[in-house]
DRENDREN-397871 format. One record per residue: chain; residue in one letter; x, y, z of N, C-alpha, C in turn. Coordinates in Angstrom, 1 decimal, decimal comma, padded with zeros to 4 digits, always signed. Last residue first. Layout:
% residues N
 cadena residuo    n_u    n_v    n_w   ca_u   ca_v   ca_w    c_u    c_v    c_w
      A       A      X      Y      Z      X      Y      Z      X      Y      Z
...
% end
This chain:
% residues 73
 cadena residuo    n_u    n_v    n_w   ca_u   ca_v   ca_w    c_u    c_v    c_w
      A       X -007,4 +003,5 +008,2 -006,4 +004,8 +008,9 -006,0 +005,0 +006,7
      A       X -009,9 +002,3 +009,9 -009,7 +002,6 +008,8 -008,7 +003,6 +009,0
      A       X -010,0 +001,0 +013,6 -010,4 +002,3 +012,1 -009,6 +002,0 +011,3
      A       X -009,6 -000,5 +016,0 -010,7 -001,0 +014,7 -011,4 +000,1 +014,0
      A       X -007,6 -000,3 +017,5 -008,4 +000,8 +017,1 -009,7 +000,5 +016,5
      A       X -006,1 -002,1 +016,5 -006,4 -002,2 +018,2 -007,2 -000,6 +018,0
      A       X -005,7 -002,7 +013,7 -006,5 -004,0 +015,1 -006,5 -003,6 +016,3
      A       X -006,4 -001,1 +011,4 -005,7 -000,7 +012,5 -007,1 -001,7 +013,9
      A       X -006,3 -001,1 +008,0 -007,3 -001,1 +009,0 -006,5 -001,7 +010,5
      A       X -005,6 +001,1 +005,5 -004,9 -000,1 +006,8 -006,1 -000,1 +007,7
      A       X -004,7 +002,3 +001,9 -006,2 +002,0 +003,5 -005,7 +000,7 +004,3
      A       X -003,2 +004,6 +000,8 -003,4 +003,0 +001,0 -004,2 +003,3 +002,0
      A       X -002,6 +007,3 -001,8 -002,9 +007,0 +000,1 -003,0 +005,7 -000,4
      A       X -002,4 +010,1 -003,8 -001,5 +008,8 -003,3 -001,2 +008,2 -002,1
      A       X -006,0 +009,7 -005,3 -004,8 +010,1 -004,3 -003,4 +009,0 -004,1
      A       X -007,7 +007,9 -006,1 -007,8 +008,8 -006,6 -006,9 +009,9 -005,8
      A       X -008,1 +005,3 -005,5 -007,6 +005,7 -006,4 -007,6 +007,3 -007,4
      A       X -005,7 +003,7 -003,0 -006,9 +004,8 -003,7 -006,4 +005,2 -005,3
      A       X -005,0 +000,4 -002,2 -004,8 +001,6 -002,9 -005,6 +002,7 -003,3
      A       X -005,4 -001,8 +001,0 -005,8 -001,5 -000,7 -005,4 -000,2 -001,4
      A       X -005,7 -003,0 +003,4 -006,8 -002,8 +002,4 -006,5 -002,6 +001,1
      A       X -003,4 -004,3 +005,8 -003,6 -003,5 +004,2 -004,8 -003,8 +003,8
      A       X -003,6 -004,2 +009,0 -003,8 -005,4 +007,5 -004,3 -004,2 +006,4
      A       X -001,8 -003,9 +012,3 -002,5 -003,8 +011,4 -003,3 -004,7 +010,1
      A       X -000,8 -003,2 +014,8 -000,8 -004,0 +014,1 -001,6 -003,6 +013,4
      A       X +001,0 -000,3 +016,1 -000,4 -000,8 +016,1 -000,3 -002,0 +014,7
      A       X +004,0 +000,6 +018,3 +003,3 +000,2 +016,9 +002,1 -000,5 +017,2
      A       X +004,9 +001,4 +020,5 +004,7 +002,2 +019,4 +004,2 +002,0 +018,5
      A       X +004,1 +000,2 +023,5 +004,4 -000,2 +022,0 +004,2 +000,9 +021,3
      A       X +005,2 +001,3 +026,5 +004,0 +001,4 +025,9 +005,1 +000,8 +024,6
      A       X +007,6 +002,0 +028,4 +007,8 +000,6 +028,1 +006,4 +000,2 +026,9
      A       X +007,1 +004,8 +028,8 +008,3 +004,3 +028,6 +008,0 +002,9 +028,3
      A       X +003,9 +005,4 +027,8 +004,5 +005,5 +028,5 +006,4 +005,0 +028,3
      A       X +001,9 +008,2 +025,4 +002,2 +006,6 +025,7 +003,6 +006,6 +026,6
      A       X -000,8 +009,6 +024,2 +000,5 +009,4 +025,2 +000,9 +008,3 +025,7
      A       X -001,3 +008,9 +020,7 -001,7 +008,7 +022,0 +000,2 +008,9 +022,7
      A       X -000,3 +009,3 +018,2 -001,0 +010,2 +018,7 -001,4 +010,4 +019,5
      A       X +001,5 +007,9 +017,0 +002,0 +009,0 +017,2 +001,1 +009,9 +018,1
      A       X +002,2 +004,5 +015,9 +001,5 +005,5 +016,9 +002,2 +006,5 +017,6
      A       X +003,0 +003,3 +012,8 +003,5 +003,7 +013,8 +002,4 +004,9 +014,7
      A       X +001,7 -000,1 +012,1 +001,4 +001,6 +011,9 +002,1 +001,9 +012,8
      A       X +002,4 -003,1 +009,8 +002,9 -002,2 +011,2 +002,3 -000,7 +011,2
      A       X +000,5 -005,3 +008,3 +002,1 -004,4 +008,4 +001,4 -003,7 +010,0
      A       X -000,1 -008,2 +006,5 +000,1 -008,0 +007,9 +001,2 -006,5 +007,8
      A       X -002,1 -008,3 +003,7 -000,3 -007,7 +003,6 -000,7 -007,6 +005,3
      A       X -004,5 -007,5 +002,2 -004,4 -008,6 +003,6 -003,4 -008,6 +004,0
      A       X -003,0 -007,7 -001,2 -004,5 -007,3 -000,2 -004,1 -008,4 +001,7
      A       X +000,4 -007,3 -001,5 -000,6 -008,0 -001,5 -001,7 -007,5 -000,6
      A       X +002,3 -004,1 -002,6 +001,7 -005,1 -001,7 +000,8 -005,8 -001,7
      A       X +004,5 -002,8 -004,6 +003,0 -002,8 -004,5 +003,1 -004,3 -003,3
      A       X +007,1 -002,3 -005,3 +006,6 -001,7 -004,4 +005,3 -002,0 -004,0
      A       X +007,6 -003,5 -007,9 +008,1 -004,1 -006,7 +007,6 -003,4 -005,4
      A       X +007,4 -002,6 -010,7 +006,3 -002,4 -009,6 +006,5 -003,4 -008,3
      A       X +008,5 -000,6 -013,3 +008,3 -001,2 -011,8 +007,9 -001,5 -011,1
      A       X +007,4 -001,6 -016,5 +007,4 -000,6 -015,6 +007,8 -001,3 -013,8
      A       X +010,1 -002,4 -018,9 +008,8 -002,7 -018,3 +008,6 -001,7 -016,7
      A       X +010,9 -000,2 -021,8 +011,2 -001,3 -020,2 +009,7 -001,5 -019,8
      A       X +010,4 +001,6 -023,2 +011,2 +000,6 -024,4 +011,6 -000,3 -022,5
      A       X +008,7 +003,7 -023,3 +009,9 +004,3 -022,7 +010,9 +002,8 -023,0
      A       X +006,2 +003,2 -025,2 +006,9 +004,5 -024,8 +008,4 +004,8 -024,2
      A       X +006,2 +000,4 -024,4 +006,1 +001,0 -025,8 +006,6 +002,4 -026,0
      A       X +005,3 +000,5 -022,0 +006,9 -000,4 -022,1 +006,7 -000,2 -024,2
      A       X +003,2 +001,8 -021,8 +004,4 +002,4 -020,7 +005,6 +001,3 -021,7
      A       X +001,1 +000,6 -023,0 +001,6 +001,4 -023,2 +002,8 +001,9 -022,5
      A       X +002,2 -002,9 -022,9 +001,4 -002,0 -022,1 +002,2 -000,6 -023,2
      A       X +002,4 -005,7 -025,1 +003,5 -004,5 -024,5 +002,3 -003,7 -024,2
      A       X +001,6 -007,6 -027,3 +001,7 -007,7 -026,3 +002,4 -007,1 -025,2
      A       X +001,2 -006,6 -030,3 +002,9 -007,1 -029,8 +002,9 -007,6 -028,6
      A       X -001,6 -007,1 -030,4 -000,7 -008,3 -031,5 +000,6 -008,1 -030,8
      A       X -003,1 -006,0 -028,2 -003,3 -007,0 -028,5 -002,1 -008,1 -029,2
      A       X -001,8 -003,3 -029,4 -001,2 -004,0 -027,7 -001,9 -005,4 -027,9
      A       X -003,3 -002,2 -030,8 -001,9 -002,5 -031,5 -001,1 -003,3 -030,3
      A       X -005,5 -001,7 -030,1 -005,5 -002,8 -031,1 -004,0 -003,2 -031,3
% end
């Protein structure tokens, strides 16, 4: 009730700032996975393209869905 009338999250009531969140990424976000698990040759790519899914919520993981694998990583 009392966030309705000052307009402040609990976090910026408690610790008197707004919380950070420059770290978070848009849905669909293009990133990079680094490949560690196949043998790969001297001139092979290291990296697998990818597209952010999204945040769990119940752990500290994110879900990429991995374009040359077509898994969920």
């Amino acid at each position: 009730l009392i966030i309705l009338f000052i307009k402040k999250t609990y976090y910026e009531l408690l610790k008197g700032r707004r919380s950070n969140i420059s770290y978070f990424h848009p849905f669909g976000y293009e990133c990079f996975i680094l490949n560690t698990r196949d043998q790969l040759a001297n001139f092979d790519s290291k990296v697998d393209r990818g597209m952010f899914l999204g945040y769990s919520d119940t752990s500290k993981a994110h879900g990429v869905f991995n374009s040359t694998t077509l898994f969920v990583e």
